[in-house]
C-alpha positions as CSV (number, residue, x, y, z in Angstrom):
1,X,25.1,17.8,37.1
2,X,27.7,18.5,39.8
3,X,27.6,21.4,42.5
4,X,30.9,22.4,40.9
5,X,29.2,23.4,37.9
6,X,26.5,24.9,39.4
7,X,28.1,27.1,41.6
8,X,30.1,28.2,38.6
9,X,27.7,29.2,36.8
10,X,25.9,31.0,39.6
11,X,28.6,33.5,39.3
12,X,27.9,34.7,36.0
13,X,24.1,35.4,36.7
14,X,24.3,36.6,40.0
15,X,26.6,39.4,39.0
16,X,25.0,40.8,36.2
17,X,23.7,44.1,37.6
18,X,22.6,47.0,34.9
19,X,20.3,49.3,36.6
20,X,18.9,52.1,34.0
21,X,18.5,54.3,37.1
22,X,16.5,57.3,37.5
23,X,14.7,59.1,39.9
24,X,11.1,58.6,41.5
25,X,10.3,62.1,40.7
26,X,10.3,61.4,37.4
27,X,8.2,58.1,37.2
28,X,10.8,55.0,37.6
29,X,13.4,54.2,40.5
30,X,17.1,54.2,41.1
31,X,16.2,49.9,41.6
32,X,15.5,48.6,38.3
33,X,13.2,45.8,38.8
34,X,14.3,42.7,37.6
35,X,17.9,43.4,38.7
36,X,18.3,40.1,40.3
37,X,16.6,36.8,39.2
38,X,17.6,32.7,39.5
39,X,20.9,31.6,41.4
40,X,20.7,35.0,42.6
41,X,22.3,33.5,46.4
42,X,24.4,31.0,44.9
43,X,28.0,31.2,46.5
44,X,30.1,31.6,43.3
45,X,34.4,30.7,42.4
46,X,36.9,32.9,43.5
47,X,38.3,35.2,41.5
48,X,37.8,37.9,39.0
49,X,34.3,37.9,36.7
50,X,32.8,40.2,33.6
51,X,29.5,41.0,33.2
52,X,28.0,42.8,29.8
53,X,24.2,43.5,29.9
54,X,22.3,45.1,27.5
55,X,19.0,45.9,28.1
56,X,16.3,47.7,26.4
57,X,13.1,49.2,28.3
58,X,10.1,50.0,26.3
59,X,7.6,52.2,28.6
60,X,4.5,54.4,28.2
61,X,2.0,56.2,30.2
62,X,-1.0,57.8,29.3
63,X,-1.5,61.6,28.6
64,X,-3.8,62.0,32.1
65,X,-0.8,60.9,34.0
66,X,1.2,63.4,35.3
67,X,4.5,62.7,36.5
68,X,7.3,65.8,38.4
69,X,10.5,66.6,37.8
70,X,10.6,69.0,40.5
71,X,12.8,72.5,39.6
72,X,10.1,74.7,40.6
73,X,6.6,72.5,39.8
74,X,7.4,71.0,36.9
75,X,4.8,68.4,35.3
76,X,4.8,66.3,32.3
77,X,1.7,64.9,31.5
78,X,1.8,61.6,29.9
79,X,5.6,59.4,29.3
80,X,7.3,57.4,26.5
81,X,10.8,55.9,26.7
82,X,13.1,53.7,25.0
83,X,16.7,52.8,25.8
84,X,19.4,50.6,24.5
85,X,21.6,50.5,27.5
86,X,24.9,48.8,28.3
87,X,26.0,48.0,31.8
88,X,29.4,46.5,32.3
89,X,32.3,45.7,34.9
90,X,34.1,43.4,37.1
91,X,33.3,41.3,40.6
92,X,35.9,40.0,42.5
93,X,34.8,37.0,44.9
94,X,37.2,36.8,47.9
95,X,38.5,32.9,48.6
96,X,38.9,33.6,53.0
97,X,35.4,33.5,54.4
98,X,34.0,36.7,56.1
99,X,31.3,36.0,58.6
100,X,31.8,32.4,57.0
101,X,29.9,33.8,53.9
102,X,31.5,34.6,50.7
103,X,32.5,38.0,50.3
104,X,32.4,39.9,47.1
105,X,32.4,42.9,45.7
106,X,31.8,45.0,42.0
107,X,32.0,47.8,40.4
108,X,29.7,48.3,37.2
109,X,29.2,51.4,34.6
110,X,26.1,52.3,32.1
111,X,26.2,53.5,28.9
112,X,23.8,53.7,26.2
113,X,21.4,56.0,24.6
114,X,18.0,57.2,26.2
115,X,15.2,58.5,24.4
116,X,12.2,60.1,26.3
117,X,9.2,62.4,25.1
118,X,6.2,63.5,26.9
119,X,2.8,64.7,25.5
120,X,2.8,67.9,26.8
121,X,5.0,69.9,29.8
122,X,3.2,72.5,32.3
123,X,5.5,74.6,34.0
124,X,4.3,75.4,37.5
125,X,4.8,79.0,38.9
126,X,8.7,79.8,38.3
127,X,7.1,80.0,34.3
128,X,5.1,79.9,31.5
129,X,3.2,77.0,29.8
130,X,3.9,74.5,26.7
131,X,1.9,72.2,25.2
132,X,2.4,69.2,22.4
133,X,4.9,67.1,22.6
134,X,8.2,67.4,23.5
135,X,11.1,64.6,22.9
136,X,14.6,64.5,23.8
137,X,17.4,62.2,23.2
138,X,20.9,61.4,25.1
139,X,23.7,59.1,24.4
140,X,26.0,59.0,27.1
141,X,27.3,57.4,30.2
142,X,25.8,56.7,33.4
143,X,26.6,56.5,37.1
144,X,29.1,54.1,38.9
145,X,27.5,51.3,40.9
146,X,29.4,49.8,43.5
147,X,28.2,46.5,45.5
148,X,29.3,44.2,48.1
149,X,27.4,41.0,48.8
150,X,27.7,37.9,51.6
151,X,26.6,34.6,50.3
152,X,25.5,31.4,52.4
153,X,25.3,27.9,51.5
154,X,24.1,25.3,53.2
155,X,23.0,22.3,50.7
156,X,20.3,23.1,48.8
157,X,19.4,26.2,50.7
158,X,21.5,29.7,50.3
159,X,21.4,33.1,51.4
160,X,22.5,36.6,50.1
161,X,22.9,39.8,52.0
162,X,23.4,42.6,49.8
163,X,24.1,46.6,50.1
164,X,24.4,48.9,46.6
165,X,24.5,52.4,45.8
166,X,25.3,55.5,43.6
167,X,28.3,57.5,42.1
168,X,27.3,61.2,40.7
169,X,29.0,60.8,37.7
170,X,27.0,60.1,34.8
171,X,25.0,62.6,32.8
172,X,22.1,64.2,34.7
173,X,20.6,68.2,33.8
174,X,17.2,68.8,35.6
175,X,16.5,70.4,32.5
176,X,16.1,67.1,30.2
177,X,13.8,64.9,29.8
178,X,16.4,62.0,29.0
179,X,19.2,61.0,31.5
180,X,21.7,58.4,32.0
181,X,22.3,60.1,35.7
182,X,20.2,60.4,38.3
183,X,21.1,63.2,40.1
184,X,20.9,62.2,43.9
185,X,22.1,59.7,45.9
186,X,20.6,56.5,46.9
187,X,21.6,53.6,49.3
188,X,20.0,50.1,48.6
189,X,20.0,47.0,50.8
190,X,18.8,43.4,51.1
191,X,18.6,40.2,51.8
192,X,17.1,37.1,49.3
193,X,17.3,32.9,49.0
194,X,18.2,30.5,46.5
195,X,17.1,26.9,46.6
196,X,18.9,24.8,44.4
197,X,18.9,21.5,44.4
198,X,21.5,20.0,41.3
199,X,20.1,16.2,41.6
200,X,17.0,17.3,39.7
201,X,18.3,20.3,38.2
202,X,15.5,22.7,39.9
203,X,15.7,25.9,41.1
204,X,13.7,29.2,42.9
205,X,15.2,32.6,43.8
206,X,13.5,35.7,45.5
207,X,15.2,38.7,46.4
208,X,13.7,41.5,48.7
209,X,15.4,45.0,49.1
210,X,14.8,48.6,50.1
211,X,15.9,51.7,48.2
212,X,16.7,55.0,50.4
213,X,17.3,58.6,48.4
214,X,18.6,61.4,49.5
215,X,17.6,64.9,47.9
216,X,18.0,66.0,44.3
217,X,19.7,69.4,44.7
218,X,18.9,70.6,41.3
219,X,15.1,69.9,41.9
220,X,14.6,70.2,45.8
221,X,12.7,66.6,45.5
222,X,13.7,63.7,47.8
223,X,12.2,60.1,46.6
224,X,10.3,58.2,49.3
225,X,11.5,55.1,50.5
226,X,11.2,52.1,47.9
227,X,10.8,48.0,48.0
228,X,11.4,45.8,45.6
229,X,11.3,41.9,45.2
230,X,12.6,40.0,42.2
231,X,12.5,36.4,41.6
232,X,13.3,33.7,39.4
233,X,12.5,29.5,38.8
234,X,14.5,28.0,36.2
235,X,14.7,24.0,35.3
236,X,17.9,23.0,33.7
237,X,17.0,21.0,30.7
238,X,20.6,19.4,30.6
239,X,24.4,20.3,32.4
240,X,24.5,23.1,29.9
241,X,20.7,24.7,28.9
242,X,17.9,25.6,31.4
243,X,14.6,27.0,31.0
244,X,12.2,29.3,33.3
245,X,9.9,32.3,34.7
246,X,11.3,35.4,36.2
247,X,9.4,38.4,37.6
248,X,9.0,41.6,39.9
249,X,7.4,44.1,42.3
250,X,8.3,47.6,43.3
251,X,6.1,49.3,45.8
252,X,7.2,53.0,47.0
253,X,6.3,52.5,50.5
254,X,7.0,57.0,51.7
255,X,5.7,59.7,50.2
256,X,8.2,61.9,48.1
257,X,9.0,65.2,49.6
258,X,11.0,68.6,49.3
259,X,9.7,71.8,48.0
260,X,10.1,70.3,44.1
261,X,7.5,67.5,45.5
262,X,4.3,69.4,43.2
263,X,2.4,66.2,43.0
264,X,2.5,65.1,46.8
265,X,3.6,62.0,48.0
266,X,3.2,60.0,44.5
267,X,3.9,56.6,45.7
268,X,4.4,54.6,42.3
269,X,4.2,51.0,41.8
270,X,4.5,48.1,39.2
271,X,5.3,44.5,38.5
272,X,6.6,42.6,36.0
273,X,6.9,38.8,35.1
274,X,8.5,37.4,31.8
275,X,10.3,33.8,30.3
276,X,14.1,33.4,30.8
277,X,16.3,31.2,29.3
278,X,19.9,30.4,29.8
279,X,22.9,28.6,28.9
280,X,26.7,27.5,29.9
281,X,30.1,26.6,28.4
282,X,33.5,25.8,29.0
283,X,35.6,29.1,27.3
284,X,39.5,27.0,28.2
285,X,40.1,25.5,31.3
286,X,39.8,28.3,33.1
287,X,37.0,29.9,31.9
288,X,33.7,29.4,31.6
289,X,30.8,32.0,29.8
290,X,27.3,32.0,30.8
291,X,24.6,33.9,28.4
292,X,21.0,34.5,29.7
293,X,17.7,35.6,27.8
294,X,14.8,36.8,29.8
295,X,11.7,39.5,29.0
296,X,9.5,40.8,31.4
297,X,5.7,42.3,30.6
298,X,4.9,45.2,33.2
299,X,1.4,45.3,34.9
300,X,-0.3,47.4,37.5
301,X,1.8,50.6,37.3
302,X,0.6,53.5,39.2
303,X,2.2,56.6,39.3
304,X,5.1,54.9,37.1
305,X,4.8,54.2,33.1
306,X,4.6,50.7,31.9
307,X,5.9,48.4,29.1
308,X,8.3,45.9,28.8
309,X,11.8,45.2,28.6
310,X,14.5,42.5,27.5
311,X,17.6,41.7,29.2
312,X,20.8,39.8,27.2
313,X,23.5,39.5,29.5
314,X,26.9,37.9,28.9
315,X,29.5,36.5,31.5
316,X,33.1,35.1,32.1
317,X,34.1,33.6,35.3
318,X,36.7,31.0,37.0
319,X,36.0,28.1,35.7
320,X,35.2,25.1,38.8
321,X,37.6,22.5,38.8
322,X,36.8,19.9,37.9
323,X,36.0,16.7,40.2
324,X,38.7,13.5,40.7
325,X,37.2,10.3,40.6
C-alpha cells in the first residue's frame, strides 16, 4: 500500500455526507449519527469529487412514548419510520493550503421517500382528540447541506475541523407526520482524528460534534443543544478491500424550549454500532471509485425511536498519481 492510494481513497469516504434530517421535537436530530466513520480526517486529492448515498432507516418506538411536534401541544404517542433516501453532490478540495490544512468544501441534496405512522395522535388544547393509527407518506426532496472542512496530516496521525448547516428548501408542513425538511435552522461543528498507518493497513477514526438549532416557526419549538461522536476501525485486507466496525452516540445535552415545547426539555439519546466494509478501483487514469457497505443496530434510545439502518455509498474522485521509481 502507498500513502498515494490511501489518501485517494480517503476522499471518497470522507465526503459522503447524507443526513435524513429532522427535528428533535419530533424524536431524531438534524445530525444523523453515523454521518462520518473511518478515514474520516484523511487529507484527500485536489479536485472535484461525487458522492451518492443511499440510506435506509428502519426505526420504532413504543406506543407509551410520546414524542412533540409542537403547533400548539401536539403529541404522538408511539413512532415507526422507514425511508429510502438519496443524498448526492460535489466537494471540491482546494490544492493552496489554508491554515496549512486542506481546505474543502460541498454542497449535498436529499431525496427520497419517507414513510412515518404513529399509534395514536393527542391534540393538546388548540383541539380535539384522535386515536388509532395514523400513517403518512412523502416522496420528495430535502434540504441543501453545505460544508467546509480543514484537514491535517502529520504521518500517521490527522486532524479534521469541520462546520455544516441547513438550507430551508426541502419539503417541511408542521402538519405531516413525514418530512424530507426540517423546518428550522441548525449550525453544526467539530473537530475528529484519523490514525492511519498504510505499512500495516490499520486504521481508527472518531469524530465529535455539536448541533445548535434555532426555532421552528411553524411550531414555536427550538431543539436543545446536541452531541454527537461517530467512529470507525477498518483493516484493509489488501490495496483494494478492507474490512471493519463503525458506530455512534448522540446525547442532547439542553432542554428543548419554546411555547410548542409540551413535553419539557425531552433530552433524547441513542447509539449505534454496526460492520462496514469497503472497497477501491482505478475508474481511468484519472479516476478512481470507492463503494462502502456498513449497518448499524441502535441501542439505548431515550426520548428518540430506535432501529437500524444501512448505508451504500458510491464515490468518484482524482485519482493519485501514481509513484516514479
Amino acid at each position: 500500500m502507498t500513502k498515494n492510494w490511501t489518501a485517494a481513497l480517503c476522499v471518497g469516504i470522507s465526503c459522503l455526507l447524507a443526513p435524513e434530517a429532522r427535528a428533535d421535537e419530533s424524536g431524531v436530530s438534524f445530525w444523523l449519527p453515523g454521518l462520518y466513520g473511518s478515514f474520516a480526517a484523511v487529507p484527500a486529492q485536489p479536485g472535484w469529487s461525487f458522492a451518492t448515498v443511499y440510506i435506509h432507516p428502519s426505526v420504532s418506538a413504543g406506543a407509551n412514548q410520546a414524542f412533540p411536534r409542537g403547533g400548539g401541544g401536539q403529541v404522538d404517542l408511539g413512532i415507526k419510520g422507514r425511508g429510502n433516501l438519496l443524498a448526492f453532490g460535489p466537494t471540491y478540495t482546494f490544492e493552496q493550503p489554508l491554515w496549512n490544512g486542506q481546505f474543502a468544501v460541498s454542497l449535498l441534496g436529499v431525496a427520497g421517500r419517507s414513510h412515518a405512522c404513529v399509534d395514536a395522535t393527542l391534540t393538546g388544547p388548540l383541539g380535539g382528540s384522535v386515536s388509532g393509527e395514523r400513517c403518512d407518506s412523502r416522496t420528495a426532496f430535502g434540504d441543501l447541506l453545505p460544508q467546509a472542512t480543514l484537514k491535517w496530516n502529520d504521518g500517521v496521525d490527522n486532524y479534521l475541523a469541520y462546520i455544516t448547516g441547513d438550507i430551508l428548501v426541502g419539503a417541511y408542513d408542521s402538519d405531516r407526520l413525514a418530512n424530507l425538511g426540517i423546518g428550522h435552522g441548525a449550525i453544526d461543528g467539530g473537530v475528529g482524528y484519523t490514525y492511519l498507518d498504510v505499512s500495516t493497513g490499520r486504521e481508527f477514526s472518531i469524530v465529535g460534534g455539536l448541533t445548535y438549532n434555532f426555532e421552528n416557526p411553524d411550531t414555536d419549538y427550538q431543539n436543545g443543544v446536541d452531541a454527537h461522536i461517530d467512529w470507525g476501525a477498518s483493516q484493509f485486507l489488501n490495496e483494494h478491500l478492507y474490512v471493519g466496525v463503525a458506530g455512534y452516540a448522540y446525547q442532547q445535552i439542553t432542554g428543548d424550549s419554546g411555547a410548542g415545547a409540551s413535553l419539557g426539555d425531552f433530552k433524547s439519546r441513542v447509539f449505534g454500532v454496526g460492520p462496514q466494509i469497503g472497497y477501491n478501483f482505478d475508474v481511468n487514469d484519472k479516476t478512481s471509485g470507492f463503494l462502502n457497505l456498513k449497518g448499524y443496530y441502535e441501542f439505548c434510545a431515550k426520548n428518540r425511536p430506535e432501529g437500524w439502518n444501512v448505508w451504500l455509498s458510491l464515490a468518484f474522485a482524482p485519482r493519485a498519481p501514481k509513484k516514479v521509481e
